[in-house]
C-alpha positions, 0 to 999 in steps of 0.5 A: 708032648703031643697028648697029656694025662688030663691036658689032651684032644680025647673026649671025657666019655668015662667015669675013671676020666672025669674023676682024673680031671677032678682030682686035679685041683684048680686044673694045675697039672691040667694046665701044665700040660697044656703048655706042651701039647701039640697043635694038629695043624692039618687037623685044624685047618682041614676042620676049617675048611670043612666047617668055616662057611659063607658067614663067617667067612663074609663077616671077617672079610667086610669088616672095616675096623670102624670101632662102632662094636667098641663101646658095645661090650662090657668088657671094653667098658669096663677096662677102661675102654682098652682097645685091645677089647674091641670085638672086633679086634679080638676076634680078627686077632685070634680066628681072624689070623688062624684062618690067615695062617691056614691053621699054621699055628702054634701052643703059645697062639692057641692058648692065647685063643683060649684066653681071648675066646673064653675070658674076653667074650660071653658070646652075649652078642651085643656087639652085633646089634651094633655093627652097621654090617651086622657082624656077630662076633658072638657067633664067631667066638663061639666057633672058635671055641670049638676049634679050640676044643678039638685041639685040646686047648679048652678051660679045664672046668669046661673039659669037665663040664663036657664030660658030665653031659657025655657021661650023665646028660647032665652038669653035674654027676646026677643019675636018673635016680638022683633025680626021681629021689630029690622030685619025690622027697620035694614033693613030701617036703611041701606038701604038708603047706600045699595039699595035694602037691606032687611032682609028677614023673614021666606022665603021658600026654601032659599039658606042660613038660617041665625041665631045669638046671642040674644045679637046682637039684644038686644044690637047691631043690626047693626051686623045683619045689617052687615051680610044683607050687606054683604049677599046682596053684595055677591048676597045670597039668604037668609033668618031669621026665625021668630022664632027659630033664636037664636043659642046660650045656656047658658042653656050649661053653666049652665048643664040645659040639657032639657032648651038645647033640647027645645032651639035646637029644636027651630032651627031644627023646623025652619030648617023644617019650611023653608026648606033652604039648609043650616044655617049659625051660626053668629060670636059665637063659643058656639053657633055653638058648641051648636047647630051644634056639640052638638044640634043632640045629645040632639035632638036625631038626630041619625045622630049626624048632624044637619036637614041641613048642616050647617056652622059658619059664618067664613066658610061662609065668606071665601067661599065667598072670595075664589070664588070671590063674595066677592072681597077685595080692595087691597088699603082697606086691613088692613096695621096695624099687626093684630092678630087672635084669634081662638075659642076654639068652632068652632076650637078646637072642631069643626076642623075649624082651617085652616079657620082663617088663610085663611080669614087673607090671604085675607084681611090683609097685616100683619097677626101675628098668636098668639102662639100657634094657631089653634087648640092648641090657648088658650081660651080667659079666658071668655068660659064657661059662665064665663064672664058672672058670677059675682061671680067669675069675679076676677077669670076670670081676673087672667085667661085673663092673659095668652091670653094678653101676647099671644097677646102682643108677637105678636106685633099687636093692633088689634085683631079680634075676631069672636066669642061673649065670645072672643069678650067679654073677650078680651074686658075687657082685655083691661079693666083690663090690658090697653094693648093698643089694639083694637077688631072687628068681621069681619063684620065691617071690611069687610064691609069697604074693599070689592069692591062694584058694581055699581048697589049697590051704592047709586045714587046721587040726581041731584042737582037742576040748 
């Protein structure tokens, strides 16, 4: 069967498609029909040819084999260093023979790809701060995702979470009036407790443009309404788009490189439209990662920089504790051993990895670094897509192990996580392993700990004589 129902290489551009795919619970006749999809080999190695440059090519010919990637990975670590785990194994087994064979594979090699590619690696790349060569396998796993994609051989929640930013620009089935609605009704919720609070729309000329994760809206809107907050408090001058607020990518995680250029472009048309000094991306690290590091590039930026400076929201905040528009109670500060987790995303790939030990400065009185931290911090176990795809959640659970014992050698209970996979994966670490821990973002906590002006408070109705 070249092409099934839901199991195929055509792109989810429709509504009718995405909810065929919805339908499909846990992707079960998705995954049957994947057992008979052809593989397009001319196809493949003619997109090879095309796309597999000077890089890619050099790292998969100098690597030696030395086995110093090994203990790099968590996934290695966490199955008892199994050295079916060692990136560079993984990846000289499955892209490494594709490129061997010139594409001349088949179904069951290809799905064993998948399973490699999507369940065995985040794409954290921490294993190419390690290799003497500087061989990223990270990277390279990431093409093969592509490869993958084109083929038909994708996680059925990644082929659905494509099709979302094709059809909403979005993870998630949010229109634009879904989202104006949920700014508008944040903005009303709170502002009784914060007078004068506003989400502000589409509004020219702003200092700060503001974007988050679809699944703040859709399932936890009071985050945007702590980022208003503290917007409001620290006296910013900001603003959403109606359109073109959403920075994440599973379209990333799924190799849908395309769905990742109509999603970024999105952005960049907002960044025009308003023509705010700069944007500030919520607590995710994918989505800064898709946006900032890797958005230019699918745009065709030649600058490789986004159309205005941009920061993650952790940059953000400590500028404004730094220079005062944020001023911490120091009875508020948080008493209790707390740690830090450092996101592969915006730290280890974007080089913000002083930011979290600054912030904790401000705010905590017990600071326990996970070791290792900054940039050599582990992954949360849940990068890549993978806390989100159902097939290969036991998998998942094994790789938490790793980022668990990091958090109970530190002794803490509470955990700060400012990032949505990290925020997610340390979530149901606790689920699995019953550790005895607590999460956040920062916007909750900070909002319990900052100094409130008067002219901010609420007034007190007179009592009537």
């Amino acid at each position: 069967m070249p092409e099934g129902k839901l199991c195929n290489t055509i792109n989810v551009d429709t509504k009718e498609q995405l909810q065929a795919l919805l339908a499909d619970k846990s992707g079960k006749q998705y995954y049957e029909e994947m057992n008979h999809l052809d593989v397009d080999r001319k196809k493949l190695w003619g997109t090879i040819q095309k796309t597999f440059k000077s890089r890619l090519k050099t790292w998969l010919e100098i690597c030696s084999h030395c086995g110093l990637c090994a203990e790099s990975c968590f996934y290695y670590l966490a199955n008892n260093k199994d050295p079916a785990q060692v990136p560079s194994y993984k990846i000289q087994t499955t892209l490494g023979q594709i490129i061997k064979r010139k594409g001349d594979v088949d179904n069951t090699f290809l799905q064993t790809c998948m399973d490699t590619a999507y369940a065995k690696c985040t794409c954290c790349t921490r294993c190419g701060l390690y290799c003497p060569f500087g061989i990223d396998t990270g990277v390279m796993f990431s093409y093969l995702r592509g490869l993958l994609f084109a083929q038909g051989f994708v996680p059925w929640e990644m082929k659905i979470g494509s099709g979302m930013h094709r059809i909403y620009r979005a993870q998630m089935d949010i229109t634009t009036e879904d989202w104006v609605d949920t700014c508008e009704w944040m903005a009303e919720e709170y502002e009784e407790d914060w007078p004068g609070l506003t989400i502000p729309i589409d509004v020219e000329n702003a200092d700060i443009m503001y974007t988050v994760n679809a699944r703040e809206p859709k399932h936890y809107p009071e985050d945007l309404a702590e980022a208003a907050i503290l917007f409001h408090v620290a006296g910013e001058n900001w603003t959403v788009p109606s359109e073109g607020w959403e920075e994440t990518s599973l379209a990333m995680f799924g190799g849908d490189w395309e769905a990742c250029k109509m999603q970024v472009e999105s952005v960049y048309d907002a960044m025009a439209r308003l023509k705010a000094k700069r944007m500030v991306v919520t607590e995710c690290g994918h989505a800064y990662r898709a946006t900032v590091v890797e958005g230019p590039y699918w745009a065709g930026l030649k600058t490789g920089k986004t159309p205005i400076e941009s920061f993650h929201y952790v940059e953000w905040l400590a500028e404004a504790l730094r220079t005062g528009k944020l001023k911490i109670d120091p009875s508020k500060k948080i008493k209790e051993p707390v740690t830090y987790q450092d996101s592969c995303n915006y730290v280890r790939n974007a080089g913000l990895a002083d930011i979290g030990a600054e912030i904790m400065s401000y705010i905590a009185e017990d600071f326990r670094p996970m070791t290792p931290n900054r940039e050599h911090n582990f992954c949360c176990g849940g990068g890549g897509g993978l806390n989100g795809i159902g097939r290969y959640r036991q998998q998942r659970n094994v790789g938490l192990k790793v980022k668990r014992d990091q958090i109970l050698a530190t002794g803490a209970k509470l955990v700060i996580a400012p990032c949505h996979n990290c925020w997610d994966a340390i979530r149901d670490l606790e689920e699995v392993y019953k550790i005895g821990i607590r999460w956040s973002f920062l916007k909750p906590l900070l909002i319990n700990m900052i100094e409130v002006p008067e002219h901010l408070k609420p007034q007190e109705e007179e009592t009537a004589m």
